[in-house]
C-alpha positions as CSV (number, residue, x, y, z in Angstrom):
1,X,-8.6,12.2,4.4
2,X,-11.6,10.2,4.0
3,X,-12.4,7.9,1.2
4,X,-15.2,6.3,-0.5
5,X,-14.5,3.1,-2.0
6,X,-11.1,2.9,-0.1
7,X,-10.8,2.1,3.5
8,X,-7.7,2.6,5.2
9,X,-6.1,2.6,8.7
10,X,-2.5,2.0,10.3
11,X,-1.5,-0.6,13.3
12,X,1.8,-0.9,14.6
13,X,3.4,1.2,11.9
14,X,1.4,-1.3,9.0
15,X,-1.0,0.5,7.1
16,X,-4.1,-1.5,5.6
17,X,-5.7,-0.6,2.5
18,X,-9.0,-2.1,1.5
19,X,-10.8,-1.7,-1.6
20,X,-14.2,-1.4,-0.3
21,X,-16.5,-2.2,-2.8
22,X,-17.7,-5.9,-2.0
23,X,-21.1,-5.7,-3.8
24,X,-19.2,-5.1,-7.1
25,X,-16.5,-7.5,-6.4
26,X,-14.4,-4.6,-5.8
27,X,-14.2,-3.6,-8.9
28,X,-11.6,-0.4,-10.2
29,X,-13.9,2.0,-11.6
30,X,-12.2,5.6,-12.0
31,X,-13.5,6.8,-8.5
32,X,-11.3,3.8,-7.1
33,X,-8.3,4.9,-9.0
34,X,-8.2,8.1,-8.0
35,X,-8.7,7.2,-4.5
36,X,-6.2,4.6,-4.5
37,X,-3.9,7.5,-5.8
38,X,-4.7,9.8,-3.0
39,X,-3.8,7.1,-0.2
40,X,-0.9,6.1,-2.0
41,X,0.4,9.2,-2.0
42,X,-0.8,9.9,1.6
43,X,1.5,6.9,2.7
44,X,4.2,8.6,0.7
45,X,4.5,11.2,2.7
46,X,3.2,9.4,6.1
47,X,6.3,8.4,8.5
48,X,3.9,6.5,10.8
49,X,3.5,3.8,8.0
50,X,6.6,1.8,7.7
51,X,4.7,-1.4,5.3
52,X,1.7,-1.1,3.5
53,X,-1.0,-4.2,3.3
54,X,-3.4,-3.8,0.3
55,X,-6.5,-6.5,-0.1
56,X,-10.2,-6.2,-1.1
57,X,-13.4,-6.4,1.6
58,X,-15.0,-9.5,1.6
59,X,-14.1,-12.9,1.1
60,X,-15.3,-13.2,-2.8
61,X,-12.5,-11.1,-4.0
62,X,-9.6,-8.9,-3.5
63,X,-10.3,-6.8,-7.3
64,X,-12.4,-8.8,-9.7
65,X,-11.0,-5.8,-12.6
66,X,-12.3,-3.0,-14.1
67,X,-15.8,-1.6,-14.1
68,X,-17.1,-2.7,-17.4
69,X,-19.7,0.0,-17.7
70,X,-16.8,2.4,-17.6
71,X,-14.4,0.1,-20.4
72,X,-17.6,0.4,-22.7
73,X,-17.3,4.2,-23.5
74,X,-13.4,4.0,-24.1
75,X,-12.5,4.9,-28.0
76,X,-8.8,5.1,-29.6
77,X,-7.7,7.8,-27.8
78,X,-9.7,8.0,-24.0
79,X,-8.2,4.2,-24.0
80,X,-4.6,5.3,-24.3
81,X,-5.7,7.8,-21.6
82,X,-7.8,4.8,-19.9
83,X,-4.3,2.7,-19.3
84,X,-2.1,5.8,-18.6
85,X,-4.0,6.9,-15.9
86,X,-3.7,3.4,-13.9
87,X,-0.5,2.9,-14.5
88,X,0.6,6.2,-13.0
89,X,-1.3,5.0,-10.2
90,X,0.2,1.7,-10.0
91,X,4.0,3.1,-11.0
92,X,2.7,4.7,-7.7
93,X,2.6,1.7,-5.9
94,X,5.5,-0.3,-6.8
95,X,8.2,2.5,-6.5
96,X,6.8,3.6,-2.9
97,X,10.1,2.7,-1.3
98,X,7.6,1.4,1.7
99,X,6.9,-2.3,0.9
100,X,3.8,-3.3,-0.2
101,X,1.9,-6.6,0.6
102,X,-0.7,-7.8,-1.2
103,X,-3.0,-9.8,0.4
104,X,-5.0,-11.9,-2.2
105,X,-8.3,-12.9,-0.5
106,X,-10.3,-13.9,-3.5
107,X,-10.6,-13.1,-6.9
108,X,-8.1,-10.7,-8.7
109,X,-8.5,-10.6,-12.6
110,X,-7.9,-8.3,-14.8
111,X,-7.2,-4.9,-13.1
112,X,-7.0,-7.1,-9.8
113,X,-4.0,-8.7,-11.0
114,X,-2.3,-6.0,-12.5
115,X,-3.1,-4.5,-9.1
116,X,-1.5,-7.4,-7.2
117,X,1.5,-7.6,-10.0
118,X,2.4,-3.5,-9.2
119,X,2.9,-4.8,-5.0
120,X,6.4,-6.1,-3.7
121,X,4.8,-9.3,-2.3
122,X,1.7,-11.3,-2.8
123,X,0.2,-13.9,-0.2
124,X,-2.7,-15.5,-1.1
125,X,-5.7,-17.3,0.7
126,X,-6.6,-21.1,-0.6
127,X,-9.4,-19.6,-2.5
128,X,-7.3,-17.1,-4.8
129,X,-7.8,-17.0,-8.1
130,X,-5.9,-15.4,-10.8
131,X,-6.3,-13.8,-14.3
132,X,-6.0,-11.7,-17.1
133,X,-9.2,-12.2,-19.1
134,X,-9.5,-8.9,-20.7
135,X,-8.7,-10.5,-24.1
136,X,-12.2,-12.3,-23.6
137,X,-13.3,-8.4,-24.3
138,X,-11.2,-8.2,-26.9
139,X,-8.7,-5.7,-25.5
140,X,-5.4,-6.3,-23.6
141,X,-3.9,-5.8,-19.7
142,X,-3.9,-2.0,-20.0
143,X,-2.2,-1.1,-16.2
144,X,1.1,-2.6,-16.5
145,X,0.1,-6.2,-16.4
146,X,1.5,-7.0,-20.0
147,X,5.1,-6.1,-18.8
148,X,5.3,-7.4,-14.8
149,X,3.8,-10.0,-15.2
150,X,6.2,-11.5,-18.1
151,X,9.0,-9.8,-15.7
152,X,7.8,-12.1,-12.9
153,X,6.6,-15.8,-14.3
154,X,8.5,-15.8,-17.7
155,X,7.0,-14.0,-21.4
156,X,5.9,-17.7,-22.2
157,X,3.8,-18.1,-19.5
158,X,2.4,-14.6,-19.3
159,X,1.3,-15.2,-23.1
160,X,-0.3,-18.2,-22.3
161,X,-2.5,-16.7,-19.9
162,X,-3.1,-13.7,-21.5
163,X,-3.9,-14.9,-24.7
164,X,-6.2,-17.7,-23.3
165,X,-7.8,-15.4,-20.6
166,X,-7.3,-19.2,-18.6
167,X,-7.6,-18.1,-14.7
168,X,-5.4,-20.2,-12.4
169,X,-5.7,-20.7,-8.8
170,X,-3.5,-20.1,-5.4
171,X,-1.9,-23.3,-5.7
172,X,-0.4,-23.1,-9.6
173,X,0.1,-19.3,-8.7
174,X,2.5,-20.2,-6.1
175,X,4.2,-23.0,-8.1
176,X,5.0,-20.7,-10.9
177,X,6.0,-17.8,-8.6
178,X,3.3,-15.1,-8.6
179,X,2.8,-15.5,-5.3
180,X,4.8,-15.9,-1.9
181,X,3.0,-17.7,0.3
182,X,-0.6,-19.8,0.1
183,X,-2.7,-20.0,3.1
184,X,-6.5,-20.9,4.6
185,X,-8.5,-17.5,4.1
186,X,-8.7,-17.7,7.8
187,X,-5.2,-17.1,8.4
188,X,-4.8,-15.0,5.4
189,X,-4.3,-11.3,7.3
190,X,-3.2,-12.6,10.4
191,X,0.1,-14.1,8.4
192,X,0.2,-10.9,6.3
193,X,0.1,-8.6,9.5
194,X,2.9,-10.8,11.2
195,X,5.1,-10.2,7.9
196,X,4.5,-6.7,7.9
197,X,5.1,-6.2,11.1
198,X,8.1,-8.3,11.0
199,X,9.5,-5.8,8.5
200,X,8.6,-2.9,10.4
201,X,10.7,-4.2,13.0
202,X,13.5,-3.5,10.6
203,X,16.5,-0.7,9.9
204,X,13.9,1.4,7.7
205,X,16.4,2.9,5.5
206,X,17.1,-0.8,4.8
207,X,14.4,-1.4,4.0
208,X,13.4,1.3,1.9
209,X,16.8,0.7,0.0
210,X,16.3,-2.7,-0.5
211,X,13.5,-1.8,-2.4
212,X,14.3,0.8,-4.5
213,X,17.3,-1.5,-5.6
214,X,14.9,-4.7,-6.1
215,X,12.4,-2.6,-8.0
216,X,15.2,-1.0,-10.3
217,X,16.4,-4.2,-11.3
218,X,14.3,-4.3,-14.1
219,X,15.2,-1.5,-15.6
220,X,19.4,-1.7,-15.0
221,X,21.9,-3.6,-16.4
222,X,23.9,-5.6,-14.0
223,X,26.8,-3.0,-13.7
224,X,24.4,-0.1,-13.4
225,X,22.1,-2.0,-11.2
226,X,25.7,-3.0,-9.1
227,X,26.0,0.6,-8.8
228,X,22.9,2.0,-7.6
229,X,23.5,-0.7,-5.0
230,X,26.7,0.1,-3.7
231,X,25.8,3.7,-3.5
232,X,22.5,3.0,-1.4
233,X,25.1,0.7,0.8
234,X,26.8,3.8,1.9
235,X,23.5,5.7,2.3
236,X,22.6,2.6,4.8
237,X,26.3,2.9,6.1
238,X,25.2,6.7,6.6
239,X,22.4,6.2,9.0
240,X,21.9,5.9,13.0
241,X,20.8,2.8,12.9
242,X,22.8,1.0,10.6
243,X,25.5,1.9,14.2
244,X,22.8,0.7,16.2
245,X,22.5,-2.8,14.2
246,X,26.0,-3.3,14.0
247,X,26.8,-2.5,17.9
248,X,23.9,-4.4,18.9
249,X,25.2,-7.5,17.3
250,X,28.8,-7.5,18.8
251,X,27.2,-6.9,21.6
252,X,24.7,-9.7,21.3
253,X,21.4,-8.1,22.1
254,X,18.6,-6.8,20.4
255,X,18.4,-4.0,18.1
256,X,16.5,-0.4,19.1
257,X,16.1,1.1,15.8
258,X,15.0,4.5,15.5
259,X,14.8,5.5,12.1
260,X,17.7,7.7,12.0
């Protein structure tokens, strides 16, 4: 499938998404969305991607938001419609099973964030900044950023930021958790591709479990959420490889994992 705004390829079982939209900061207008959508739900259904890497062309920024050309026409209801839409598409993202890596190159406010906040893990370069400034428009996060991003840093600190539209950078990002690792832009996708590959390397049912139960978290109690894990256990317990990881470590070499 070929995309417009979207540019995407796979290496070593690690496929890269870029948002390809550099002279508008890569902005999410609806054309984005919907092609974000489309190779989202191409890696869905794609067994030669095992991790997914999203970032944004450029060095200026990874998303800078929303198109505010397109925000301008929204009324009561195409608003509702406005925010539904994205968060279908980022829902998407974070309950993909395959883990997704944000790569944070730049700027990523507004729609940017959200888009980083909806990804399993976020690295950042040095020059990262982060925000949600929509109130400075006088509307709220509208594609799930009100609700992971008090999940992730605490409802106090979420408030603060989105009530004073205040942007923060890669270093205070990390301190307060939004993000897993800092590092120099230069080695910013280099690092990213040796995690992702790392993870590829993995049991994939594992991983894919691992995920499901991490992301599912939020919405469990512990004794539910204790018991969506045990039964993804025995799915684990279940596969060709989970023989293969155990075998290999009595018999101290390394594991050939095939999927299975």
């Amino acid at each position: 499938m070929s995309y417009q705004n979207i540019l995407f390829e796979i290496k070593n079982s690690v496929g890269i998404v870029t948002v390809n939209r550099p002279d508008k900061l890569n902005a999410l207008n609806n054309d984005t969305i919907k092609e974000l959508n489309d190779v989202f739900s191409e890696i869905k259904n794609n067994d030669d991607v095992s991790v997914v890497i999203l970032t944004g062309a450029g060095e200026k920024a990874f998303v800078a938001g929303a198109d505010i050309s397109e925000l301008n026409k929204l009324d009561l209801l195409s608003g509702k419609e406005f925010s539904e839409k994205g968060q279908e598409v980022f829902n998407l993202i974070e309950n993909l099973d395959k883990p997704v890596i944000a790569a944070v190159n730049g700027y990523a406010l507004g729609g940017g964030c959200e888009l980083s906040l909806a990804c399993h893990i976020r690295i950042a370069s040095e020059k990262a900044k982060f925000g949600q400034p929509e109130v400075n428009l006088a509307v709220i996060p509208g594609y799930g950023g009100t609700q992971r991003l008090a999940r992730l840093i605490n409802s106090g600190r979420a408030l603060e930021y989105i009530l004073t539209g205040d942007m923060i950078d890669a270093g205070e990002a990390y301190r307060i958790g939004l993000v897993n690792k800092v590092y120099p832009t230069e080695e910013l996708m280099p690092k990213t591709i040796d995690m992702a590959e790392k993870i590829a390397s993995k049991g994939q049912t594992a991983v894919k479990m691992s995920v499901r139960a991490v992301v599912s978290c939020d919405e469990l109690s512990q004794k539910e959420g204790q018991k969506l894990e045990a039964g993804l256990f025995g799915v684990c317990c279940g596969t060709e490889d989970f023989k293969e990881g155990t075998s290999a470590f009595l018999e101290k070499r390394k594991p050939n994992f095939t999927n299975k």
